[in-house]
Structure formats: C-alpha cells, structure tokens
C-alpha positions in Angstrom: -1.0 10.5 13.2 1.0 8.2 15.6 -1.9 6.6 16.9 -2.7 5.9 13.5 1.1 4.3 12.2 2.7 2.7 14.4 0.2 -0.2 14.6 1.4 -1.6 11.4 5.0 0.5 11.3 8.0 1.1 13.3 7.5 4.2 14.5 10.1 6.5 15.9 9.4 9.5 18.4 11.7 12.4 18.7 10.0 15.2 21.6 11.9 17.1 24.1 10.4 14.1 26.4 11.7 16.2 29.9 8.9 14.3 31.8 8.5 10.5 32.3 4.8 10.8 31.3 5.9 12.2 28.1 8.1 9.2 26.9 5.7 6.7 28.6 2.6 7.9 26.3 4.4 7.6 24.0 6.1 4.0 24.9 2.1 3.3 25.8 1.8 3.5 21.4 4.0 1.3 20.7 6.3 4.2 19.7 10.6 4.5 20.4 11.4 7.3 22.0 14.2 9.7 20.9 15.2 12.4 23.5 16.1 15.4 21.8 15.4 19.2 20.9 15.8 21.2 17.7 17.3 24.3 20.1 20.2 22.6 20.1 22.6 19.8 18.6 20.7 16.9 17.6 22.3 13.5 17.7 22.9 10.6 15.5 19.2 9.1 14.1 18.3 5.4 13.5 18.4 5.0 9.6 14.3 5.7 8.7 12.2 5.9 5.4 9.9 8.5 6.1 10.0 11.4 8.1 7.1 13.6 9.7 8.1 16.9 11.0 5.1 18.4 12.6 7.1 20.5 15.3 7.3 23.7 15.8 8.8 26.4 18.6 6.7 29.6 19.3 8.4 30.8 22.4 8.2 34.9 21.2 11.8 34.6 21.5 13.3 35.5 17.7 16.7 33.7 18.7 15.5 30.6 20.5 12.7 30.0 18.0 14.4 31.1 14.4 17.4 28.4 15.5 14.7 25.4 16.7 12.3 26.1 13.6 14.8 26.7 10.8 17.7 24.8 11.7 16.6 22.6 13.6 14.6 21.8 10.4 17.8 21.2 8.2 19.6 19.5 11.1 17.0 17.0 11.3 16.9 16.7 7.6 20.5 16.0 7.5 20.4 13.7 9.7 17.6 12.1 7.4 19.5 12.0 4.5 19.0 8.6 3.8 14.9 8.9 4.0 12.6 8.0 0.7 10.8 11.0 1.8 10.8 14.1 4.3 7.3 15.9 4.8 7.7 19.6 6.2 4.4 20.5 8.1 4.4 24.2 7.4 1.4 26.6 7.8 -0.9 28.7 6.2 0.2 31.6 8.3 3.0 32.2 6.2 0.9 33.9 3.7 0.5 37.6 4.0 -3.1 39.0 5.0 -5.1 39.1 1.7 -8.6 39.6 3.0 -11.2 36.8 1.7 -9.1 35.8 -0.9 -8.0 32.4 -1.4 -3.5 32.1 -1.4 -2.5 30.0 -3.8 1.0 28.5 -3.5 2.9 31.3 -5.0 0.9 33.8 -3.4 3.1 36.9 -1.4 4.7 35.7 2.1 4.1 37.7 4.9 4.2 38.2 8.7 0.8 37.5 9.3 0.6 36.1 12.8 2.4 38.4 14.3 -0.2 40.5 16.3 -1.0 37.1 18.7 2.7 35.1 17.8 5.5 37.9 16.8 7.9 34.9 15.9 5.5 32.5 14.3 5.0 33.4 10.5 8.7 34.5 10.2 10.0 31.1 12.0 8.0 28.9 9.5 8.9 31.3 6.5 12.7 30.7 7.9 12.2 27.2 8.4 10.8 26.4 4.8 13.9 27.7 3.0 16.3 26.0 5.0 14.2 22.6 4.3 14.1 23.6 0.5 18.3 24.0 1.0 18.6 21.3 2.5 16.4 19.0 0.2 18.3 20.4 -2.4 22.0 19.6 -1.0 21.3 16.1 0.3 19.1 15.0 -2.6 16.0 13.9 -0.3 12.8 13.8 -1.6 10.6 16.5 0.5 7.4 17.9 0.5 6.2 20.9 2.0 2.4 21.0 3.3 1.0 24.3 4.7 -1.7 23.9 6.8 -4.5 24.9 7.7 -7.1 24.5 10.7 -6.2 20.7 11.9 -9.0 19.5 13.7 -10.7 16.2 15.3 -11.2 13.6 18.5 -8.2 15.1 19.7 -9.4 18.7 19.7 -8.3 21.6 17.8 -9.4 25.6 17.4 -12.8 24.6 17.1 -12.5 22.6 20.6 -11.0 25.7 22.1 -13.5 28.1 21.1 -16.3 25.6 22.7 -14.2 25.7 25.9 -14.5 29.4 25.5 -17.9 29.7 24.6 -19.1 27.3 27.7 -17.0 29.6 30.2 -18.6 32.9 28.7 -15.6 34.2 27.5 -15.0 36.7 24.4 -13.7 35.6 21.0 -11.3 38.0 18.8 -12.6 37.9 15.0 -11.0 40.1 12.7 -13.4 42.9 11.9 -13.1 42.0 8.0 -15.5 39.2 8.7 -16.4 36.2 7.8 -12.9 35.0 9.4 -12.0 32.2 6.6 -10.3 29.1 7.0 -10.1 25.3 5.7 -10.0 23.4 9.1 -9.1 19.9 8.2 -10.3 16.9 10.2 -7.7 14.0 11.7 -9.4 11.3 9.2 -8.4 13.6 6.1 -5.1 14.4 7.2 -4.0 10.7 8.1 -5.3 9.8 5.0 -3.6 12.1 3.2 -0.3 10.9 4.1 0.8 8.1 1.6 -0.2 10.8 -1.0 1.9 13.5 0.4 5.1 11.6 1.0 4.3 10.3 -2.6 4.5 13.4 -4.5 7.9 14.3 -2.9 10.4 15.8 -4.5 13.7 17.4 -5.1 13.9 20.8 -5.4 10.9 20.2 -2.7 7.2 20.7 -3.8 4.8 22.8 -1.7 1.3 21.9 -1.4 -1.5 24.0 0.6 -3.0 21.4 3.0 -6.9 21.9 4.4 -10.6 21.1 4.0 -13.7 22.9 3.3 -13.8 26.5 3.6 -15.4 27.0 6.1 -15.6 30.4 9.0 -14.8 30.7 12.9 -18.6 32.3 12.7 -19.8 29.1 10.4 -18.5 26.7 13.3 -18.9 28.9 16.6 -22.6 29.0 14.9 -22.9 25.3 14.7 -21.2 24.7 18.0 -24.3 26.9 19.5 -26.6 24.8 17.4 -25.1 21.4 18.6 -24.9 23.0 22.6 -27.0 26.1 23.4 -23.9 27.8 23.9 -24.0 31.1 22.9 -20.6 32.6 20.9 -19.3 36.0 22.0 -17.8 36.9 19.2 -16.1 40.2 19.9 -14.4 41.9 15.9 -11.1 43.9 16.6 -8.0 44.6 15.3 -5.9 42.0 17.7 -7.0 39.1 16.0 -6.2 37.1 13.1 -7.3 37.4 9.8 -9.1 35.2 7.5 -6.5 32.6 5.5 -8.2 31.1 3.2 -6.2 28.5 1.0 -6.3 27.9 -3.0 -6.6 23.4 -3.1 -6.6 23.1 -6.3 -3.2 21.5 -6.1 -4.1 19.5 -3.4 -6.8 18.1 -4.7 -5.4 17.2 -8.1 -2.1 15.7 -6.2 -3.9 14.0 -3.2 -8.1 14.1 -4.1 -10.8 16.1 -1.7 -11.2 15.7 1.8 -14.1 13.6 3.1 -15.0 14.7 6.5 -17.6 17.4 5.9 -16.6 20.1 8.9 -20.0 20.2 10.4 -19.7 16.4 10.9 -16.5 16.8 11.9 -16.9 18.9 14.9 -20.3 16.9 15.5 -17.8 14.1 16.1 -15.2 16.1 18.2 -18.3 17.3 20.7 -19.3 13.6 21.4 -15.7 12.7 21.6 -14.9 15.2 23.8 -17.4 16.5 25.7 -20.6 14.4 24.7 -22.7 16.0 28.1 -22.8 19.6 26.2 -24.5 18.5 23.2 -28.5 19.8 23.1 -31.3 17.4 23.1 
C-alpha cells in the first residue's frame, strides 16, 4: 500500500520504528516517519486527509494488546479528527466459527482465533467498537474493512505454507474440511482503496474485504502443481477454521476483485522464489 501512495502523495509512517533499518525503509519510500506506539500515549499528529490503520498487536498478552488494539485505535482516531476519512483494517476473524458458511456483516462475533492467538479475535472485536465510538464522537467519516487472506509479491499465508511445504513440514487444517477463505491479492486491495475511503461514514460502515473463495487445500494443491512440492496437510482440532466471507456488499460498494488467486500465487512464486517453480 505504501509502495503504492506515496509516489504521487505525502505519505506519513507511524511504526514503533526501534531500529534504524526500520525508519530508513521507510525514509528509502519516500515516506515521513512518525515514531510512536499504540501501547502507550501517542503524540500530537501532522494534520492528514486520510488515514490507513492496518496495525495490529498480538502479543498473547490480554492487557498489553486489548490497550494497543482498542485504544490505541480511538487514540489515533482522535488524534485524526480532522481526517476526510479513517479506514479501520479489521479481520475476518472476528466472526464466530460457522463451518462452510459464508458471514455476512451482521453475522454472530466470536472468539475464533483463539486456539493459535488467544488475544487476537477479542482485541479486534474490542478495537472495532472503540473506532465505531470514536467515529461517532468526533464526527469522522470511517470505514471498517474485515479482511480476509491478503496476499501478493510481498508474501502472505500462501507464501508461508510454500516455505513449509519445501522444508517438509506439517500443515494444521481444520478437520471440517475444505478450510475456506477469500485470500485477496495486493493489486485488489490497493485498488480498492479510493472506494473504501469513499464510502465512509458516520456512525461507521463495515464492509467484509476479500477475493475469491477459494481453500488452503485449493492453493497448497496448486502450489504442488506450480513446484512438485508435496503439501502435508495434517486435519486436527488446533487449527483454524474455514472463514468464509459474504461480498455481496463489497462488491456492490467497491466492484469484484480482478486478480484470479491461481494467478495470483503464480505471480507471488516467480516473485518470490522463481527457482521452485516446475518445468
């Protein structure tokens, strides 16, 4: 997303930044650095028009990571409060396990992830209503996007599972298979941005956010076909369920994504690692 701004914006870059490496890359972008963490008191912000909050704190730690991912949230909002438009990158994991079924927006909330991240579904549920406060008391147009399976040149699940697949190792599918998601690849999601911070609004409007259904067995399957590799895929109970998302509000509010996911994690492969692909 930054890579893909700050070329024709000014671009602002608020991390933790602790190492020089980390403000450097992102100096290297074209992007102004801001120093500062959502644990604790943020300062004063240079007046923006749009904000993109992608962050999030999964430390296991209910404390550290309810006060980073909930307040942190309205802090940053109020200090926002003169923005056209704050987007809230949620997740889909805030939807409570519903087997194959596809979650609409005002389907039942849940603690889904906790069996590999016992703060993660509760943090984000936490953090969406203190953005939907906050929205509300400072009058700033927000959206809130829960997403699914972002993927691309940069990597994602998919790229992960490869790296497991080419050292042998196991991968944890729920036993209710096929494990269903909507990855979404880096082209769709960029473009989907004027769209998002265009349908903002106050109280705040939630959108799901993803591509193509598709399963981890669909693309561990074409990973093999694209490498050799074989997938291990190993069902269990300490793994996470499928999630598939309801788009028909995203696709009436922003249109269908383009980037088919075969081609999509054809395209990561010969980003990334371009030697593994079969002849």
């Amino acid at each position: 997303m930054v890579r893909a701004l700050a070329p024709g914006s000014r671009v602002f870059g608020l991390g933790r930044l602790r190492k020089p490496e980390d403000r450097a890359a992102l100096e290297a972008l074209g992007v102004e650095p801001i120093a500062a963490d959502l644990a604790g008191e943020l300062p004063s912000l240079p007046p923006v028009d749009f904000v993109l909050h992608f962050a999030v704190v999964k430390s296991g730690d209910f404390e550290r990571d309810l006060r980073a991912n909930a307040e942190g949230s309205g802090q940053l909002l109020s200090r926002c409060r003169g923005a056209r438009a704050f987007l809230h990158v949620s997740s889909a994991a805030v939807y409570a396990y519903a087997g194959h079924e596809p979650r609409m927006e005002d389907a039942p909330l849940g603690d889904n992830h906790r069996v590999l991240m016992p703060t993660y579904s509760l943090a984000k549920i936490a953090a969406e209503s203190t953005v939907r406060f906050a929205a509300r008391e400072f009058g700033v147009p927000t959206v809130i996007a829960r997403l699914s399976v972002p993927y691309g040149d940069a990597g994602g699940w998919p790229w992960y599972h490869l790296l497991m697949m080419k050292a042998g190792a196991p991968i944890a599918v729920h036993r209710e298979q096929p494990n269903l998601y909507n990855p979404i690849h880096e082209d769709d999601y960029v473009a989907h941005l004027p769209g998002l911070l265009g349908v903002a609004g106050v109280p705040a409007v939630t959108l799901n956010w993803g591509g193509e259904p598709a399963s981890i067995e669909d693309w561990t399957g074409w990973l093999t076909e694209l490498t050799g590799l074989p997938a291990k895929l190993e069902p269990g109970e300490r793994a996470l369920g499928s999630l598939a998302l309801d788009l028909t509000r995203m696709h009436a509010a922003l249109g269908p994504t383009r980037v088919g996911w075969r081609d999509g994690i054809r395209r990561m492969v010969e980003a990334r690692s371009p030697e593994l692909l079969a002849r």
